[in-house]
PQR file with spaces between the fields and no chain letter, atoms N, CA, C, O and H, PARSE charges and radii, in Angstrom:
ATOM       1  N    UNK     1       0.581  -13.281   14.531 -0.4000 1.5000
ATOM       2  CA   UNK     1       0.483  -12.832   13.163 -0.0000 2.0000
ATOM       3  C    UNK     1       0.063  -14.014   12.294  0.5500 1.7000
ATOM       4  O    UNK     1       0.544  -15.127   12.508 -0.5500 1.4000
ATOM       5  N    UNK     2      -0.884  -13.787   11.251 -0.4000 1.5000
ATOM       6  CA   UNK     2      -0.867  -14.875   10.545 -0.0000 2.0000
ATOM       7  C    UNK     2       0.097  -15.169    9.791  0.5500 1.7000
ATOM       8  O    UNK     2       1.261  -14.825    9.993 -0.5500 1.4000
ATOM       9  H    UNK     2      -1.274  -12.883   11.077  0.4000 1.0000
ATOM      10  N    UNK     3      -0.460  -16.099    8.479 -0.4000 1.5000
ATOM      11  CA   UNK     3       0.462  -16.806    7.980 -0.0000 2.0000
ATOM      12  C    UNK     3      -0.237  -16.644    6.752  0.5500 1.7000
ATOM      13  O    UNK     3      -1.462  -16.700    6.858 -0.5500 1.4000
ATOM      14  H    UNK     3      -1.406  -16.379    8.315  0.4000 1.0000
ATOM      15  N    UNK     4       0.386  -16.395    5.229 -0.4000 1.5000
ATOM      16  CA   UNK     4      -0.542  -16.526    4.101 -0.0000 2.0000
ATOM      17  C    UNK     4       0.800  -17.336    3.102  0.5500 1.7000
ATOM      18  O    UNK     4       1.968  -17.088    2.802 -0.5500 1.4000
ATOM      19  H    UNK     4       1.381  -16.350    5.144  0.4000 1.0000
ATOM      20  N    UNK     5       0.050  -18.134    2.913 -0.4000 1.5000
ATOM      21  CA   UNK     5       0.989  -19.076    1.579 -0.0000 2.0000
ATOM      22  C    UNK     5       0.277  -18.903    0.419  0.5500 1.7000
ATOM      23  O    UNK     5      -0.952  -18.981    0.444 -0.5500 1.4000
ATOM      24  H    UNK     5      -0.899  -18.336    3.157  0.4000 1.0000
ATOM      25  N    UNK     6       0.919  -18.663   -0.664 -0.4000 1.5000
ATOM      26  CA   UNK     6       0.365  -18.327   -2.177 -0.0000 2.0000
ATOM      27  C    UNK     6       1.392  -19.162   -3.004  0.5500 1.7000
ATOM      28  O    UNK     6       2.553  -18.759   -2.942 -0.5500 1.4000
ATOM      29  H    UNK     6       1.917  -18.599   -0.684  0.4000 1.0000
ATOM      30  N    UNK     7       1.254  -19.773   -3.428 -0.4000 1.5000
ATOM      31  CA   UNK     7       1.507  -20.922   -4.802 -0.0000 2.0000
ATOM      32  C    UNK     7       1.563  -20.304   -5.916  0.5500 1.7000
ATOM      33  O    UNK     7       0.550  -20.349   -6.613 -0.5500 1.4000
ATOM      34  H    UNK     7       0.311  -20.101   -3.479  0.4000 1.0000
ATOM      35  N    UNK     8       2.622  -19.629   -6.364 -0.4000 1.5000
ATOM      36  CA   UNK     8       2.868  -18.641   -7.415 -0.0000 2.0000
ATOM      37  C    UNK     8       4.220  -19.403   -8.698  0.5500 1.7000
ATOM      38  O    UNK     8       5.411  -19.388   -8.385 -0.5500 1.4000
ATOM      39  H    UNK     8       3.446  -19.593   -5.798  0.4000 1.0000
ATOM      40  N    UNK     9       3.893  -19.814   -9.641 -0.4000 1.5000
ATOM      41  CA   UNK     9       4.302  -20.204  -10.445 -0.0000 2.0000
ATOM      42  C    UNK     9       5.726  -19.730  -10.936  0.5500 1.7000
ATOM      43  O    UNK     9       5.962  -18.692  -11.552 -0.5500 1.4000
ATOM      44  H    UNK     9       2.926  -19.826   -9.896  0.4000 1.0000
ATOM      45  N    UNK    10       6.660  -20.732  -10.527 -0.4000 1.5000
ATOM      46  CA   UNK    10       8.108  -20.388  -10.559 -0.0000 2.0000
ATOM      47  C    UNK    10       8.193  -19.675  -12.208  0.5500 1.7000
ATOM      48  O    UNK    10       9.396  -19.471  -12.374 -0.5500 1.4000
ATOM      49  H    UNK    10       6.468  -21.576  -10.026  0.4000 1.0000
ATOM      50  N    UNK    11       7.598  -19.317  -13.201 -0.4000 1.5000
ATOM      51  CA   UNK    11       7.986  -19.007  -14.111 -0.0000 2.0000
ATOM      52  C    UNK    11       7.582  -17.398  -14.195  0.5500 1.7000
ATOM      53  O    UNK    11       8.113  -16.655  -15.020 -0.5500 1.4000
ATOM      54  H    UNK    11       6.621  -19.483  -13.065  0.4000 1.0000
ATOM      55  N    UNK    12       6.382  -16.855  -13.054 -0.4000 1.5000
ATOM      56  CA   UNK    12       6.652  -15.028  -12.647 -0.0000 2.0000
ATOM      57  C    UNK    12       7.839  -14.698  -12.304  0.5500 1.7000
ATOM      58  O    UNK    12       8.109  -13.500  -12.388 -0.5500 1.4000
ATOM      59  H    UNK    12       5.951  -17.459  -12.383  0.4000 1.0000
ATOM      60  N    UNK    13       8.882  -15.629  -11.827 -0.4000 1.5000
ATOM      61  CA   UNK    13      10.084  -14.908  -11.074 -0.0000 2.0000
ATOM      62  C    UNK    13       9.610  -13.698  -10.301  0.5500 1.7000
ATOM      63  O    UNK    13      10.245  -12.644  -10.314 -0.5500 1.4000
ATOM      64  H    UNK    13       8.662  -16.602  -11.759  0.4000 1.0000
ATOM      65  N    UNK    14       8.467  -13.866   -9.617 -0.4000 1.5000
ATOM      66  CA   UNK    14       8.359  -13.065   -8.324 -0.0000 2.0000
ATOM      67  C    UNK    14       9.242  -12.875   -7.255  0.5500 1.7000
ATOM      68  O    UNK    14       9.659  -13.817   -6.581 -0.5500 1.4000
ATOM      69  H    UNK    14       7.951  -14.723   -9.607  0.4000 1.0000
ATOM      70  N    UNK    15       9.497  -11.907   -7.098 -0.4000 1.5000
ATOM      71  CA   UNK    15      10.613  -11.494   -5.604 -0.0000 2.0000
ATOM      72  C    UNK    15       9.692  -11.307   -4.449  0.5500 1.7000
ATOM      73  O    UNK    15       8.733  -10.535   -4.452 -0.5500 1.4000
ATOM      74  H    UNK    15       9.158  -11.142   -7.646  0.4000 1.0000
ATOM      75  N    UNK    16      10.031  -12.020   -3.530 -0.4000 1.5000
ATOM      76  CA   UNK    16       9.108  -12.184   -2.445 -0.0000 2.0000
ATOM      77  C    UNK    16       8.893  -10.872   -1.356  0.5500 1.7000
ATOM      78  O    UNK    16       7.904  -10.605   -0.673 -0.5500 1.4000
ATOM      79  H    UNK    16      10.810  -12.647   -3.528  0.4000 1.0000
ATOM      80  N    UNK    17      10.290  -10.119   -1.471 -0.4000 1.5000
ATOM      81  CA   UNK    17      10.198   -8.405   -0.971 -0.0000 2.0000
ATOM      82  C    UNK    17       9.433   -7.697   -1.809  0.5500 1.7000
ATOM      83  O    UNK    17       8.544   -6.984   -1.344 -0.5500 1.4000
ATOM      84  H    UNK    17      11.093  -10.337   -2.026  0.4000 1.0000
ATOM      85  N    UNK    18       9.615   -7.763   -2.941 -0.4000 1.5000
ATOM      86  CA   UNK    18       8.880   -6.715   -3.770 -0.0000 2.0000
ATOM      87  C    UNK    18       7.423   -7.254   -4.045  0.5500 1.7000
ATOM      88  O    UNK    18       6.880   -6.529   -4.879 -0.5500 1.4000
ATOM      89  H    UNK    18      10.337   -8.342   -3.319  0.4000 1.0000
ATOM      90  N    UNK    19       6.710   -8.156   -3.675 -0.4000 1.5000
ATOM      91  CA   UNK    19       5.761   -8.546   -3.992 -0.0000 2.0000
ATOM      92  C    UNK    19       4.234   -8.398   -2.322  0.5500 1.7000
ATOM      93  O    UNK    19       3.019   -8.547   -2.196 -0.5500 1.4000
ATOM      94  H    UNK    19       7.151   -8.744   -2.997  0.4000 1.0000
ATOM      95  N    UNK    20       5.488   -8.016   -1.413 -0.4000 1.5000
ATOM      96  CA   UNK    20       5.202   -7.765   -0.273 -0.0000 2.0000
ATOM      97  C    UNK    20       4.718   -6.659   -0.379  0.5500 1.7000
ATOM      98  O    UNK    20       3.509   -6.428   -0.361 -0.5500 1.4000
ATOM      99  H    UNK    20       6.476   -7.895   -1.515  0.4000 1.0000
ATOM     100  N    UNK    21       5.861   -5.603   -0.537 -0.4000 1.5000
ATOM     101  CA   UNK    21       5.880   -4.153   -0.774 -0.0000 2.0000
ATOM     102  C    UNK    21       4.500   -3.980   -1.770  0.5500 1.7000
ATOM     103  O    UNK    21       3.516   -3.365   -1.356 -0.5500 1.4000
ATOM     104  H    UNK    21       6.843   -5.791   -0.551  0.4000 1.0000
ATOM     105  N    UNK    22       4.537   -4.491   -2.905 -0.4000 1.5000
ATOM     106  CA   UNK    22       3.363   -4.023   -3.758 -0.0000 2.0000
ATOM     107  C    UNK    22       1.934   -4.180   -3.494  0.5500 1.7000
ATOM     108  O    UNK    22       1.028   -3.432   -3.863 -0.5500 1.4000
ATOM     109  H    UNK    22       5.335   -4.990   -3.242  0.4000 1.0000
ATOM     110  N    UNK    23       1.827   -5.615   -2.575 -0.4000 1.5000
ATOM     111  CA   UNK    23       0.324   -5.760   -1.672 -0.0000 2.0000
ATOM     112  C    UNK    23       0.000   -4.736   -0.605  0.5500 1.7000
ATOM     113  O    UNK    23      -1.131   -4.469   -0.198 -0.5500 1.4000
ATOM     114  H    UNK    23       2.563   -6.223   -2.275  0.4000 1.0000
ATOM     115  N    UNK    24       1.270   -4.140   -0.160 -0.4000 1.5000
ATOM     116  CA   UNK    24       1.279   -3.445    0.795 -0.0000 2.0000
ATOM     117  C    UNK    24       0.540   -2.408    0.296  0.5500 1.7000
ATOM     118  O    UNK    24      -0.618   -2.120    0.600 -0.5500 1.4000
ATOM     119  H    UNK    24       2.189   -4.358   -0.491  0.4000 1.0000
ATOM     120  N    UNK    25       1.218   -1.895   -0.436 -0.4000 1.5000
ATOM     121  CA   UNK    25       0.816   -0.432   -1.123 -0.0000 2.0000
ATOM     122  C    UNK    25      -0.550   -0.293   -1.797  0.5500 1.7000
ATOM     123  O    UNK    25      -1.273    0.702   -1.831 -0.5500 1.4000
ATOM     124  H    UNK    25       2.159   -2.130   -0.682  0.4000 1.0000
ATOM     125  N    UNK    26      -0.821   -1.968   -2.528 -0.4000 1.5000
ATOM     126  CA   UNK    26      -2.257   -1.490   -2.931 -0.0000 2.0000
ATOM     127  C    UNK    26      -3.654   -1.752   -1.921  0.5500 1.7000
ATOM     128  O    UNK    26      -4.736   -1.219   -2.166 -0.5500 1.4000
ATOM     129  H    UNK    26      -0.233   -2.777   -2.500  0.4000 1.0000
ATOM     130  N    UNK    27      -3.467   -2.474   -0.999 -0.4000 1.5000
ATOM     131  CA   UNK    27      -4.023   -2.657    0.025 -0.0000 2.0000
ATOM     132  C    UNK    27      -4.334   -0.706    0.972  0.5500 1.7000
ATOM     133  O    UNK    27      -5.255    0.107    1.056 -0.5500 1.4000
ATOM     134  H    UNK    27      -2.588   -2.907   -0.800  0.4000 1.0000
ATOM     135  N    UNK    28      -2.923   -0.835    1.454 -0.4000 1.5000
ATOM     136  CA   UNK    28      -3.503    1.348    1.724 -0.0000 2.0000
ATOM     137  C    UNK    28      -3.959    1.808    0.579  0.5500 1.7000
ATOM     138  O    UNK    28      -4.533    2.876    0.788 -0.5500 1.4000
ATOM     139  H    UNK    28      -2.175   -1.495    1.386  0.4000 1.0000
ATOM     140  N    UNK    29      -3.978    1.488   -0.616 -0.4000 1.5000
ATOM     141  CA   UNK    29      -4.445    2.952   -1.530 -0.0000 2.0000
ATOM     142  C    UNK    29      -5.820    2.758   -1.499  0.5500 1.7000
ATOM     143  O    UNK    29      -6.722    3.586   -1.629 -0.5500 1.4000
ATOM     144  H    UNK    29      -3.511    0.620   -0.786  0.4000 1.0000
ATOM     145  N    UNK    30      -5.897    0.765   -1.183 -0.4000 1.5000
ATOM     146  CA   UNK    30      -7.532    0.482   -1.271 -0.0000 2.0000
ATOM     147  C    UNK    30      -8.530    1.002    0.051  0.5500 1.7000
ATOM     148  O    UNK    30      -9.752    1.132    0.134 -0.5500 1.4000
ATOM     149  H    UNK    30      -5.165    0.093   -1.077  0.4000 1.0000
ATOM     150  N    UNK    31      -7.769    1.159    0.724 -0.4000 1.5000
ATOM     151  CA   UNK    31      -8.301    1.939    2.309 -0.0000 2.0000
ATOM     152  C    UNK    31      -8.326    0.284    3.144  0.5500 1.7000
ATOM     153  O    UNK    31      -9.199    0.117    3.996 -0.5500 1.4000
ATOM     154  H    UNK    31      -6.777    1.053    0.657  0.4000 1.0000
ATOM     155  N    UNK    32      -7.550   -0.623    2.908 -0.4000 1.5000
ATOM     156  CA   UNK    32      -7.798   -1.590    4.047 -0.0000 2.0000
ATOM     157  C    UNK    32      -6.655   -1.564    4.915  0.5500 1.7000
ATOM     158  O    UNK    32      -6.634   -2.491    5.725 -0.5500 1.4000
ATOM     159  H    UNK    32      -6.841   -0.488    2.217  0.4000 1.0000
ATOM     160  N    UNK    33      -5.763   -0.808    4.961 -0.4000 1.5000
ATOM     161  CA   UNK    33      -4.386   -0.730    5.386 -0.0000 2.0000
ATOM     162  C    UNK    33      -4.503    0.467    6.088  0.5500 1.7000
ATOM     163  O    UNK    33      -4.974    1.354    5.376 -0.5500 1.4000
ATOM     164  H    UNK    33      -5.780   -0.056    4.303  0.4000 1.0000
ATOM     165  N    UNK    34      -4.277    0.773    7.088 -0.4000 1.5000
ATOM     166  CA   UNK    34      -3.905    2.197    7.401 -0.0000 2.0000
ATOM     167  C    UNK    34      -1.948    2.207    7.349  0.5500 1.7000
ATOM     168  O    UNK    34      -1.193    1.244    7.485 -0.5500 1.4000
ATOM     169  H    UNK    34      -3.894    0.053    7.666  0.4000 1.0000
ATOM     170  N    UNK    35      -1.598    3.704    7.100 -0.4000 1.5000
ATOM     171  CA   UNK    35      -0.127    3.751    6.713 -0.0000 2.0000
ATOM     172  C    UNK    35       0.869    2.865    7.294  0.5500 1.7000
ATOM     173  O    UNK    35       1.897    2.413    6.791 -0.5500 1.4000
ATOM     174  H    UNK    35      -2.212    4.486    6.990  0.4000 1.0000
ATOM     175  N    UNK    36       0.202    2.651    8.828 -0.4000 1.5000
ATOM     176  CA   UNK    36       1.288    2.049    9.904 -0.0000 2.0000
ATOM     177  C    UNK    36       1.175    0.156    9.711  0.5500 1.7000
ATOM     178  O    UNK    36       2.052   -0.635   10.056 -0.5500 1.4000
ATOM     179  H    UNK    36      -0.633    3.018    9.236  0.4000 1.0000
ATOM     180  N    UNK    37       0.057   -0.135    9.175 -0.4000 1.5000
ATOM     181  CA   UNK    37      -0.422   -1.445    9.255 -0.0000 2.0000
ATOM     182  C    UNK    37       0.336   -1.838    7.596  0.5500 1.7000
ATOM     183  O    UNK    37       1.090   -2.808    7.514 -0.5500 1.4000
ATOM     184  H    UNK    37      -0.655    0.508    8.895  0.4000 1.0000
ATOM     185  N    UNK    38       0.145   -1.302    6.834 -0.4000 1.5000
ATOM     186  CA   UNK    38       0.627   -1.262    5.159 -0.0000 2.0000
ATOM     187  C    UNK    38       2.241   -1.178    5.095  0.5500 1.7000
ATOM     188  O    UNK    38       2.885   -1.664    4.166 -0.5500 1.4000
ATOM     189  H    UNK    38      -0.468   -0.514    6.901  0.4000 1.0000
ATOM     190  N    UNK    39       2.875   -0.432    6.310 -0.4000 1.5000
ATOM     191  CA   UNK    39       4.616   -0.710    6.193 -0.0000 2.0000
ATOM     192  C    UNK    39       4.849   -1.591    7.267  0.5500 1.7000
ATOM     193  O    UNK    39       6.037   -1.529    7.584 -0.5500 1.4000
ATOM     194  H    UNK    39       2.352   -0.037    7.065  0.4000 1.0000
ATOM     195  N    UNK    40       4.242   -2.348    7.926 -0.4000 1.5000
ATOM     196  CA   UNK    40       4.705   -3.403    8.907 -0.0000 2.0000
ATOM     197  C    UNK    40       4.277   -4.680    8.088  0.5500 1.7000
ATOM     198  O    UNK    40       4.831   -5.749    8.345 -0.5500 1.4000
ATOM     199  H    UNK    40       3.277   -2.398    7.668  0.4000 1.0000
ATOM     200  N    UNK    41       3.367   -4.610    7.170 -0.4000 1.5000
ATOM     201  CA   UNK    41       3.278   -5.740    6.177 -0.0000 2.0000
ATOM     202  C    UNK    41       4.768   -5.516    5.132  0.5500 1.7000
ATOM     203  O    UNK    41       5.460   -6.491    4.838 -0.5500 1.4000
ATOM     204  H    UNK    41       2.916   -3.741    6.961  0.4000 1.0000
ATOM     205  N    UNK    42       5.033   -4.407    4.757 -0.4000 1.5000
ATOM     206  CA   UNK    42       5.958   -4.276    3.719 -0.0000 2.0000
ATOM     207  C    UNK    42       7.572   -4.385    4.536  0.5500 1.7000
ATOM     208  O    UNK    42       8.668   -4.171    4.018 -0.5500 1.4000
ATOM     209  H    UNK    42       4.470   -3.616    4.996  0.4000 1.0000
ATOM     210  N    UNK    43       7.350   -4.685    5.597 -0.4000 1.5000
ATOM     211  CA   UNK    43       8.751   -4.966    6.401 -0.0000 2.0000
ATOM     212  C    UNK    43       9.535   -3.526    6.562  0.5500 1.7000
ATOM     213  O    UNK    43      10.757   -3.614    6.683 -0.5500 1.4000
ATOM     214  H    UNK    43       6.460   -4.859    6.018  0.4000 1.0000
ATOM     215  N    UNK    44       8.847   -1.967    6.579 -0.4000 1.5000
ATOM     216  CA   UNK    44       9.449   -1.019    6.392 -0.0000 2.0000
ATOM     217  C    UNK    44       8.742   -0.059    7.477  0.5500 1.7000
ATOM     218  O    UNK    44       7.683   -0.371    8.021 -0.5500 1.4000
ATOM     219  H    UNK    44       7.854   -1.895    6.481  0.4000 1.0000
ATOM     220  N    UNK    45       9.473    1.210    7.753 -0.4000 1.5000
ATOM     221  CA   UNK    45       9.232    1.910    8.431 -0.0000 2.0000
ATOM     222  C    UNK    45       8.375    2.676    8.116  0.5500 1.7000
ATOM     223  O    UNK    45       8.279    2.807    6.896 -0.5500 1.4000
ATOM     224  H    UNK    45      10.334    1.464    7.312  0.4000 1.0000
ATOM     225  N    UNK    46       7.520    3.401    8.854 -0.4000 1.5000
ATOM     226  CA   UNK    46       6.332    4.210    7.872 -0.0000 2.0000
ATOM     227  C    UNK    46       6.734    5.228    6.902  0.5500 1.7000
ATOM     228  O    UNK    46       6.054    5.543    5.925 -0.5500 1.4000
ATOM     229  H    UNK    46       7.598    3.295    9.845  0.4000 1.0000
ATOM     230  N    UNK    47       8.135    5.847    7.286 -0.4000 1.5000
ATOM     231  CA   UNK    47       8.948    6.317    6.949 -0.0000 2.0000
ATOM     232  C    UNK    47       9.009    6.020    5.098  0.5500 1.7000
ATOM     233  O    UNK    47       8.477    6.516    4.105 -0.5500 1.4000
ATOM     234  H    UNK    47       8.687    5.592    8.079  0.4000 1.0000
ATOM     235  N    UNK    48       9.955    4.956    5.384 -0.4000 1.5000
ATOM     236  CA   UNK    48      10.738    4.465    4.191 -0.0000 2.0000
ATOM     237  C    UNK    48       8.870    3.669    3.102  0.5500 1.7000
ATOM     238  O    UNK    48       8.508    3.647    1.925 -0.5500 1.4000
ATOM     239  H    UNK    48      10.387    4.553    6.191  0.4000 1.0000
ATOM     240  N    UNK    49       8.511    3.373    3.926 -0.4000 1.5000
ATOM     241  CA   UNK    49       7.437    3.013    3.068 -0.0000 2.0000
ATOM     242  C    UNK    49       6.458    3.795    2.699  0.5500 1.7000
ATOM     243  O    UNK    49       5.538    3.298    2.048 -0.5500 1.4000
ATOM     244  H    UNK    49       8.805    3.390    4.881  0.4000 1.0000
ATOM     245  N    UNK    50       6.440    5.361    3.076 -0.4000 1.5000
ATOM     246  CA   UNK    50       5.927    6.775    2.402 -0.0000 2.0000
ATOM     247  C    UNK    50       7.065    6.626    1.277  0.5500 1.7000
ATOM     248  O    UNK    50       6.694    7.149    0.226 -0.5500 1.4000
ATOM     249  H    UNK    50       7.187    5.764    3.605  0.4000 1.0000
ATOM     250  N    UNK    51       7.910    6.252    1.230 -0.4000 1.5000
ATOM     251  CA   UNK    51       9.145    7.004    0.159 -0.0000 2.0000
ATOM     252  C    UNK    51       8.735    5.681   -1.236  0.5500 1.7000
ATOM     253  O    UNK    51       8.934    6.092   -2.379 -0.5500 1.4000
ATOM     254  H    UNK    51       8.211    5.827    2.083  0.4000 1.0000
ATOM     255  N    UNK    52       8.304    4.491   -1.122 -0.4000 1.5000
ATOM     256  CA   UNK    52       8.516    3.995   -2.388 -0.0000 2.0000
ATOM     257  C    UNK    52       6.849    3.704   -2.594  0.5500 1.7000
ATOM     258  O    UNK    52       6.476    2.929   -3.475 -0.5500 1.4000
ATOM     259  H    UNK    52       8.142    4.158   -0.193  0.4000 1.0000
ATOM     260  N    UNK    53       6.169    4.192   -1.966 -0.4000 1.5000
ATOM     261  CA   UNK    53       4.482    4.249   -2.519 -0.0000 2.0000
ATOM     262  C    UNK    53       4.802    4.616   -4.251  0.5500 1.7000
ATOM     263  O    UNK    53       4.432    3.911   -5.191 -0.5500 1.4000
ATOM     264  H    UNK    53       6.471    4.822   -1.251  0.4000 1.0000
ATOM     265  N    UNK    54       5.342    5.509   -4.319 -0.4000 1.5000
ATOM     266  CA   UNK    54       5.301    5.913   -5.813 -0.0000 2.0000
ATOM     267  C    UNK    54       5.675    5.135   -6.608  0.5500 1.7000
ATOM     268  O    UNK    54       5.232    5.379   -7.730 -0.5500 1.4000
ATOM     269  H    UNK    54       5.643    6.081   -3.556  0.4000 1.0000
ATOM     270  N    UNK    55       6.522    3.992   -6.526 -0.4000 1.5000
ATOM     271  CA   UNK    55       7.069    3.330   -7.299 -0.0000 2.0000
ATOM     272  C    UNK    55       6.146    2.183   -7.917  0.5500 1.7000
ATOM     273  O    UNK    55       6.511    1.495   -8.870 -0.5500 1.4000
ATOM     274  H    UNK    55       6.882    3.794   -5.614  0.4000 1.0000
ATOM     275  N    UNK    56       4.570    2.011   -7.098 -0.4000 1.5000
ATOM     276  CA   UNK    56       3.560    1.407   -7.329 -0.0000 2.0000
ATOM     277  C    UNK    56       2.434    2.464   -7.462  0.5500 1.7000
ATOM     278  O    UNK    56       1.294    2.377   -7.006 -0.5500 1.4000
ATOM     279  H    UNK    56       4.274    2.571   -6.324  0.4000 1.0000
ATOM     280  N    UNK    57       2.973    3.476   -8.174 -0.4000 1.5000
ATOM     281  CA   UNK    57       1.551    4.818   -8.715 -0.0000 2.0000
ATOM     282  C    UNK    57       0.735    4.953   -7.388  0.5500 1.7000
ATOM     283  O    UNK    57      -0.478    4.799   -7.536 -0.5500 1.4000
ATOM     284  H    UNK    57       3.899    3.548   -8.544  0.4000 1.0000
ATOM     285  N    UNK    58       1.174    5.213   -6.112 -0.4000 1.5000
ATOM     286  CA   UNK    58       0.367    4.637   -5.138 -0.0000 2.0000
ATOM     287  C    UNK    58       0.434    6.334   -4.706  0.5500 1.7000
ATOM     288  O    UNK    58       1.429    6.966   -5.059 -0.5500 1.4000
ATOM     289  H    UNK    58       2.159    5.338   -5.992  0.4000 1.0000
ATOM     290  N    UNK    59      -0.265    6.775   -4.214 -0.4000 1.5000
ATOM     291  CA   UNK    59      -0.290    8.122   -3.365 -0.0000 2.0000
ATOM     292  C    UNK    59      -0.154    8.236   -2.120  0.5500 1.7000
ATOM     293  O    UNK    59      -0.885    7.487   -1.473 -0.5500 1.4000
ATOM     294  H    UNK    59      -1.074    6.261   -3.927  0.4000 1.0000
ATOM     295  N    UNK    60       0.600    8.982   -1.471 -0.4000 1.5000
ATOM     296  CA   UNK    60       0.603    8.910    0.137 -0.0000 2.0000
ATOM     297  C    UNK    60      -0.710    9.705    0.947  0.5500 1.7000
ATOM     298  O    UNK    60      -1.084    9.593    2.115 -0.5500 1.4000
ATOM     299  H    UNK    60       1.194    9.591   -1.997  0.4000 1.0000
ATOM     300  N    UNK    61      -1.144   10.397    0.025 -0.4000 1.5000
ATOM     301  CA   UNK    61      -2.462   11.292    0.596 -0.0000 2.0000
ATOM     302  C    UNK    61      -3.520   10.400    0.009  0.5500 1.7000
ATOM     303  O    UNK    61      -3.994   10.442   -1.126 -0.5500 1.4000
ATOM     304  H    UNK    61      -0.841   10.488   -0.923  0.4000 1.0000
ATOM     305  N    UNK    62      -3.828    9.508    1.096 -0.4000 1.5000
ATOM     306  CA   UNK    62      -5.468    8.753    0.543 -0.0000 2.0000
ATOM     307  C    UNK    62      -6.588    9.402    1.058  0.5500 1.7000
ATOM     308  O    UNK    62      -7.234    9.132    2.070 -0.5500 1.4000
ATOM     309  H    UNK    62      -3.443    9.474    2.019  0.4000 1.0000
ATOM     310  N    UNK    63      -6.734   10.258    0.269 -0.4000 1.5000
ATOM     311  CA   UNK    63      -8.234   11.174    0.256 -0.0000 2.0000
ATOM     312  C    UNK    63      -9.341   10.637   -0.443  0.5500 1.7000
ATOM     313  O    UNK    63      -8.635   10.031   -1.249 -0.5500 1.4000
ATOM     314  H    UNK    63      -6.209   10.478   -0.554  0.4000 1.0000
ATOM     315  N    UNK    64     -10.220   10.421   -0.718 -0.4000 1.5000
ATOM     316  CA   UNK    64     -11.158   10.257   -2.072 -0.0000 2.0000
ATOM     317  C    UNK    64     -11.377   11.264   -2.597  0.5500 1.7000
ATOM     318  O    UNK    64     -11.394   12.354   -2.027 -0.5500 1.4000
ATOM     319  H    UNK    64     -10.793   10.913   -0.062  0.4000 1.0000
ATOM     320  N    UNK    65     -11.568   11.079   -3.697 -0.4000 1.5000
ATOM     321  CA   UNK    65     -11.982   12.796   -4.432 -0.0000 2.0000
ATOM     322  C    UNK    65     -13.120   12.934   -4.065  0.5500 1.7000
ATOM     323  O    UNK    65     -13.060   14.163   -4.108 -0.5500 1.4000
ATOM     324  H    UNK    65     -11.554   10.194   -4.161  0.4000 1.0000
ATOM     325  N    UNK    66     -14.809   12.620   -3.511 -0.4000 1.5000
ATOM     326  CA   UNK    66     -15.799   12.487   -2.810 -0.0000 2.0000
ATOM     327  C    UNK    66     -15.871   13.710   -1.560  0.5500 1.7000
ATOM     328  O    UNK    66     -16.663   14.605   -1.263 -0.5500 1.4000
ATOM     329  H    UNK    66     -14.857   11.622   -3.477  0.4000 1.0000
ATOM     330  N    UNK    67     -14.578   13.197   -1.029 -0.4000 1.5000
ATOM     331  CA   UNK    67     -14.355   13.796    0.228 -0.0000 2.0000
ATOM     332  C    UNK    67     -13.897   15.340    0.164  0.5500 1.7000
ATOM     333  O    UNK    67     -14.457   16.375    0.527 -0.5500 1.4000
ATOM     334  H    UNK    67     -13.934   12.470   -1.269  0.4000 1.0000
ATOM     335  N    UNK    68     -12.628   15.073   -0.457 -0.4000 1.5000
ATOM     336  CA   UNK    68     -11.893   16.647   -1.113 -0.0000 2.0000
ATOM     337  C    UNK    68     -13.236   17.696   -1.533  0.5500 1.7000
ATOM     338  O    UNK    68     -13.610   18.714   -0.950 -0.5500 1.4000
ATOM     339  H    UNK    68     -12.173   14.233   -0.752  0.4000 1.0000
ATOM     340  N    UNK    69     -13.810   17.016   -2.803 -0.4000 1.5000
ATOM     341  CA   UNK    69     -15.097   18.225   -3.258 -0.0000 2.0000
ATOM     342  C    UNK    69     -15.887   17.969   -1.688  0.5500 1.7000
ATOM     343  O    UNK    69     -16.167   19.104   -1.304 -0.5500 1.4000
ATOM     344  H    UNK    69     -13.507   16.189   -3.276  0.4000 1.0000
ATOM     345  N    UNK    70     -16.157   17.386   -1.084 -0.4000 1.5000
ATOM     346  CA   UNK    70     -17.496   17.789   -0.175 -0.0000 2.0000
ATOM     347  C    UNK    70     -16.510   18.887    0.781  0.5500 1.7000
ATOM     348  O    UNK    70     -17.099   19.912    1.123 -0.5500 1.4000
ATOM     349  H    UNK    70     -15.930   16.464   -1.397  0.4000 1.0000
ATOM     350  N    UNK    71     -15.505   18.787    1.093 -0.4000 1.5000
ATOM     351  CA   UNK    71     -14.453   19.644    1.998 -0.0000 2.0000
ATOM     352  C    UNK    71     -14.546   21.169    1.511  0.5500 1.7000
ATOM     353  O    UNK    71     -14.987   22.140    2.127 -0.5500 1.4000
ATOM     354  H    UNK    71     -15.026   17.955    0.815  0.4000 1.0000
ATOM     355  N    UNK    72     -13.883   21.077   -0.055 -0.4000 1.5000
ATOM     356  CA   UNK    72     -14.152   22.184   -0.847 -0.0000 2.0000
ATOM     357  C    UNK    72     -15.095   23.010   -0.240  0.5500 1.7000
ATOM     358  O    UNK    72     -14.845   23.945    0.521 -0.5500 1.4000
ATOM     359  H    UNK    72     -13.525   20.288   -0.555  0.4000 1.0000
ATOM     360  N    UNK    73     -16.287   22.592   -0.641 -0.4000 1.5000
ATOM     361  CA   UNK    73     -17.692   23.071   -0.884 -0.0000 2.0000
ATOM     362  C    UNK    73     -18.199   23.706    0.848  0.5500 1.7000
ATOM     363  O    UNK    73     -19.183   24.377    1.161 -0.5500 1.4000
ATOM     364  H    UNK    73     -16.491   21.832   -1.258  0.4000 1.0000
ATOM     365  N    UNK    74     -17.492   23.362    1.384 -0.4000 1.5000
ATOM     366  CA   UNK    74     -17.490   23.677    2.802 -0.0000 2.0000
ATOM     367  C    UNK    74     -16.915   25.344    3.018  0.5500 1.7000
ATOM     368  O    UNK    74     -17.488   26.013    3.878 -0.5500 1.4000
ATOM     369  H    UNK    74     -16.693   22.817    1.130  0.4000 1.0000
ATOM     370  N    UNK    75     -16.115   25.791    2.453 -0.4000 1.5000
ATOM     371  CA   UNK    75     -15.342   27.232    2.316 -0.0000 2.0000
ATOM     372  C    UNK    75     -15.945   28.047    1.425  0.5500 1.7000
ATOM     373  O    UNK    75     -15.487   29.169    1.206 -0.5500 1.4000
ATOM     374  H    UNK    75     -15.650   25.247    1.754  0.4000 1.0000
C-alpha cells in the first residue's frame, strides 16, 4: 500500500479519520474509487461506508445523469 503525507497546517484542526472518510467519498462520487476501494481507504466496511456517504452530500448510486437519460430513452 502506499504511503501519502500531506503537510496540513495545525491551525485546520483536521481530524485525520474524518479527513480520510471525506477523500474517500469524494474520490467514489468522482468515479476514481469504486465502492469497495473508497471504504478500504476510509478504514470502513462497504457497509458502514454506504451509511455516512451522505454526511459528505455524496450519493451511493453513482450514475451520471448522461447515462440515466440515454437508459431512459431506451424504453
Amino acid at each position: 500500500m502506499k504511503h501519502l503525507t500531506l503537510n496540513i497546517p495545525d491551525s485546520l484542526n483536521l481530524n485525520e479519520r474524518e479527513t480520510k472518510r471525506f477523500l474517500a467519498a469524494k474520490m467514489y462520487e468522482s468515479g476514481r474509487l469504486s465502492l469497495g476501494q473508497a471504504a478500504e481507504l476510509a478504514g470502513l466496511s462497504k457497509v458502514a461506508f454506504s451509511e455516512i456517504l451522505a454526511d459528505f452530500n455524496v450519493s451511493l448510486i453513482n450514475y451520471p445523469p448522461s447515462d440515466i437519460i440515454r437508459d431512459a430513452a431506451q424504453f
